[in-house]
N, C-alpha and C positions, 0 to 999 in steps of 0.2 A: 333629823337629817333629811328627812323624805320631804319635808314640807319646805326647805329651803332648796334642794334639788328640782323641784317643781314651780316655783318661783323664780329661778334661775335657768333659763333654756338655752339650749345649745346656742355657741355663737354661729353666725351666718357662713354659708361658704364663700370662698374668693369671688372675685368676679372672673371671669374667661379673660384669657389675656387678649390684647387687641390683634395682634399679628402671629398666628400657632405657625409654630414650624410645619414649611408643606413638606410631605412627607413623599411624593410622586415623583420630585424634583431630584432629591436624594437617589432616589431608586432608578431613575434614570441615568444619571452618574455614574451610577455603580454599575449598570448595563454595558453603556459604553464602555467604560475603563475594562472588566471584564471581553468583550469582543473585540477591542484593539491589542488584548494581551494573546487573546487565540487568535486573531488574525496573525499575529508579529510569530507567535510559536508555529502557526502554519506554512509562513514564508520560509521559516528558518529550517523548518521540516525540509521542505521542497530543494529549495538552497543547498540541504548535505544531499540529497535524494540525488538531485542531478549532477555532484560532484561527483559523488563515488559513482554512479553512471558513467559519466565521461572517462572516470579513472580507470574503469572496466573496461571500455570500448578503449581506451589506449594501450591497454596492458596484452587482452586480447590482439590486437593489431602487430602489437610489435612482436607478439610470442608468435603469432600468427606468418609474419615476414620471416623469422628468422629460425620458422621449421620446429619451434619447440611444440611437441606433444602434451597437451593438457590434460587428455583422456586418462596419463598413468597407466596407459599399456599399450602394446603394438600387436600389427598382427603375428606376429612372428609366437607371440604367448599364446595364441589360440589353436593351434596344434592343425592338425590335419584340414586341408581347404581350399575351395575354389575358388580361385581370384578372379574378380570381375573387376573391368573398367569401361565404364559408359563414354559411349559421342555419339552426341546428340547435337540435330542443326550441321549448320555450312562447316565442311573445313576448312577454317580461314584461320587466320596468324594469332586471332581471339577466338574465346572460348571453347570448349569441352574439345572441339576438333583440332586445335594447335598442335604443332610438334610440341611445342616448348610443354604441353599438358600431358600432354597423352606418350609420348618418351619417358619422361621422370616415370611415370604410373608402372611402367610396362617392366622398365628397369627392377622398380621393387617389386613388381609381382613375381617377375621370373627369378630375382635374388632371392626372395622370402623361402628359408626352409622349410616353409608348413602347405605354401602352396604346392596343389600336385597339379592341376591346368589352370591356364587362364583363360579365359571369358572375352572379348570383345563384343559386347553388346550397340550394336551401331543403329542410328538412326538418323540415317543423314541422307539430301539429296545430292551430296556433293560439294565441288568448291574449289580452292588451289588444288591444284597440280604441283605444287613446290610443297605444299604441308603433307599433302598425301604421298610424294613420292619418299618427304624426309622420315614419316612413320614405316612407310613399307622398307627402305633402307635398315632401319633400326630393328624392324621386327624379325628379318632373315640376318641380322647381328646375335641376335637373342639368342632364334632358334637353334643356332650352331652352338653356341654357350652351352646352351642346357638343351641338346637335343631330348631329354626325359620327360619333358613341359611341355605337352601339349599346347597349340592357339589355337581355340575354337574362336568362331563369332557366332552370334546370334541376331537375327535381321529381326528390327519392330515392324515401324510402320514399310520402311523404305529405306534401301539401300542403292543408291544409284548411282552412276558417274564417280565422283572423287572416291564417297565410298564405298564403292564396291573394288575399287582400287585398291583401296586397304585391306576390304575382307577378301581378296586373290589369293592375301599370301598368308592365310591362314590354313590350318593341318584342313579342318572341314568348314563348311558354313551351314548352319540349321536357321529356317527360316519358317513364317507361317504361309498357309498356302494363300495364304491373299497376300501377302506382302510385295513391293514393288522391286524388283531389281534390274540390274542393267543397266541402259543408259551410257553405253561401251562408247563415248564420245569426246571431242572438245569442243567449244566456243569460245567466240570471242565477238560482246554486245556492245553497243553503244547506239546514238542517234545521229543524226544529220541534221541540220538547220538551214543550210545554204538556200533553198529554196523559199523557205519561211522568211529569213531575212532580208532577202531580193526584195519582197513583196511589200515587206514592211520599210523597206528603207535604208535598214541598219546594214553599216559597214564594219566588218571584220578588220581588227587591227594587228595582227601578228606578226611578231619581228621574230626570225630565228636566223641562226648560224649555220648550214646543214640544212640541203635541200629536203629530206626528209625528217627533220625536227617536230613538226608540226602534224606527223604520221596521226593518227587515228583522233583529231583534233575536230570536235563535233560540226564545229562552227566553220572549218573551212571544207572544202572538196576534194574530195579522195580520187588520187589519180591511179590506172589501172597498175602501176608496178609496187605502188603503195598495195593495194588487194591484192595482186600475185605472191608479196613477201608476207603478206599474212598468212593469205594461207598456208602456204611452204611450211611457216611455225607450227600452226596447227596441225597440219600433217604428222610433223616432226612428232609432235607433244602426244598426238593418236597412236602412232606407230609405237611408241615409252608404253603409252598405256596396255596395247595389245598384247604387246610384250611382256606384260608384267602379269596380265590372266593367264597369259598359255603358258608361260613358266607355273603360277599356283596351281595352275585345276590340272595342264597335264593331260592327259590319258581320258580327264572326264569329260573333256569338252566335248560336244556333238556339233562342229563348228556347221553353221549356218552362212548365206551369203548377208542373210541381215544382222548375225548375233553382234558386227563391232560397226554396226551404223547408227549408232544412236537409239535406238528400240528399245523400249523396257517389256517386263515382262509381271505375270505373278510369281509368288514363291513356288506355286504347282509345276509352271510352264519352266522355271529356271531350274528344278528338277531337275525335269526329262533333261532339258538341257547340257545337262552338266554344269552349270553354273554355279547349283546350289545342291547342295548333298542330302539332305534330308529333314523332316520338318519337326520343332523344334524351341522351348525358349528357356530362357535362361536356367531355371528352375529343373527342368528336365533334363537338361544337360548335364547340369550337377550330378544331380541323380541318377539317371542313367548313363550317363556316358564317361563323366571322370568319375564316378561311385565315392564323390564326397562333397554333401546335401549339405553343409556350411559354407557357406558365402560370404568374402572377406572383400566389401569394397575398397579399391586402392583408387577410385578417381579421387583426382588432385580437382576438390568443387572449388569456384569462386573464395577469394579472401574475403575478409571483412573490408578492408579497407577500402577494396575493389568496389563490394556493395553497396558503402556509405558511400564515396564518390561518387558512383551513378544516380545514385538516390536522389542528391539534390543535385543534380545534372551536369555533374563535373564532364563527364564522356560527350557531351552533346556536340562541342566544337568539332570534336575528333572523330565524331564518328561521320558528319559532314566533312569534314575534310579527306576522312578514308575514302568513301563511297566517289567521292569524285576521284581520285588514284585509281581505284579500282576501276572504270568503267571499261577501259581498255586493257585488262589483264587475260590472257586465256584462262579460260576454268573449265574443270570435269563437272559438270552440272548439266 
């Protein structure tokens, strides 16, 4: 058997076939197909992501409008405490300084059974005279309610003109001794161009009904009974204001011939003054003054919906179109 085994040799191997399957080709295939599947799973990730995003931000918005509490508690659960409400910047019809803000805030402070004073923490240089007279109306509303509620303020940087208006008619004012107050004043700004336009050529076209229609209209000339009737307003609008410190402070005042000319002062000098009662900030108040070191903010901050619309510059028409209204308005500032 061995000798015919060894006469008989293995048969040959195949030959290589002409065309081998490439093998790189395949694998590339399979790469792509693979990264078009996690691309497609990535979009579709993103895709639910920014649904339920948006579903938030709507859901938010509308609980947000219509006063619902997300939080699952009020303050009224948190028992003994001092209510604070921030304004901060101009008092104007918008933001932190509005009646329509700083009313609602004032309301539930002084309602809330667990607050024992409230706070006004003001930082403002002023602003309407109709926002600051309708908070100061509301807050001698309050105090008769619940004569047992303190209204403190607390002065930051500056309290001046519109609000110091506001912090009058508060029980005391506590301020830092550099802080700015005062500002016992009205105005009323705007520009003139008549002169400019002369030079340049340009003619003013204004058609009114009512010989003083076209009153504090930048582009035309201001004749002296147009100025006379201004100022009379202002006068008018100073005399409100005066009225409404020496009713708050009282007895504290150390009336000066300059304290209602416009003059500011520091928090040390408003002191002495009477202006301001002693120095002070939020924190300290609590603490020492209403002896209850919990702090329950009730400002009414910006909505959502408010923020997203600014965001991408929905306000931007209108707030061009305020600022020109406003030019000619009187303000405590």
């Amino acid at each position: 058997m061995s000798d015919n085994n060894e006469n008989n040799p293995p048969p040959p191997a195949p030959p290589p076939a002409e065309n081998p399957p490439i093998k790189w080709e395949r694998e590339v295939l399979e790469k792509l197909v693979f990264a078009t599947l996690k691309e497609q799973r990535a979009n579709r990730r993103w895709s639910i992501f920014f649904k339920v995003t948006m579903l938030a931000i709507i859901f938010f918005a509308v609980a947000s409008y219509f006063g619902v509490n997300l939080m699952g508690g009020d303050a009224e659960s948190l028992g003994r405490h001092t209510a604070l409400i921030e304004i901060e910047g101009s008092i104007e019809s918008e933001g932190s300084g509005a009646a329509d803000v700083v009313i609602p805030a004032l309301n539930k402070a002084f309602s809330d059974s667990g607050s024992v004073a409230i706070v006004l923490h003001i930082n403002s240089p002023g602003g309407s005279a109709v926002q600051a007279g309708m908070i100061v109306d509301e807050i001698h509303r309050l105090r008769q309610g619940y004569p047992q509620k303190p209204l403190y303020v607390v002065v930051d940087e500056i309290c001046a003109s519109g609000g110091y208006y506001i912090a009058s008619a508060a029980d005391r004012i506590y301020v830092n001794k550099a802080s700015i107050i005062g500002s016992i004043g009205v105005l009323m700004d705007g520009f003139g161009f008549t002169g400019t336009m002369e030079k340049l050529g340009v003619e003013r076209r204004l058609l009114t009904a009512g010989e003083n229609k076209g009153f504090m209209d930048p582009f035309s000339p201001q004749s002296e009974k147009q100025k006379q009737h201004a100022q009379s307003m202002l006068k008018e609008i100073h005399a409100q204001f005066i009225d409404v410190v020496r009713t708050g402070r009282g007895k504290r005042l150390k009336e000066t011939p300059d304290m209602f000319s416009g003059l500011y002062w520091t928090g040390a000098k408003a002191i002495e003054m009477g202006l301001a009662d002693d120095l002070g900030s939020v924190d300290s108040v609590a603490r020492d003054v209403v002896k209850a070191e919990d702090i329950v903010d009730y400002t009414q901050h910006e909505n959502l919906p408010e923020r997203v619309l600014k965001k991408f510059g929905a306000a931007v028409g209108y707030g061009a179109i305020k600022a020109a209204a406003d030019a000619a308005r009187p303000t405590l500032r």
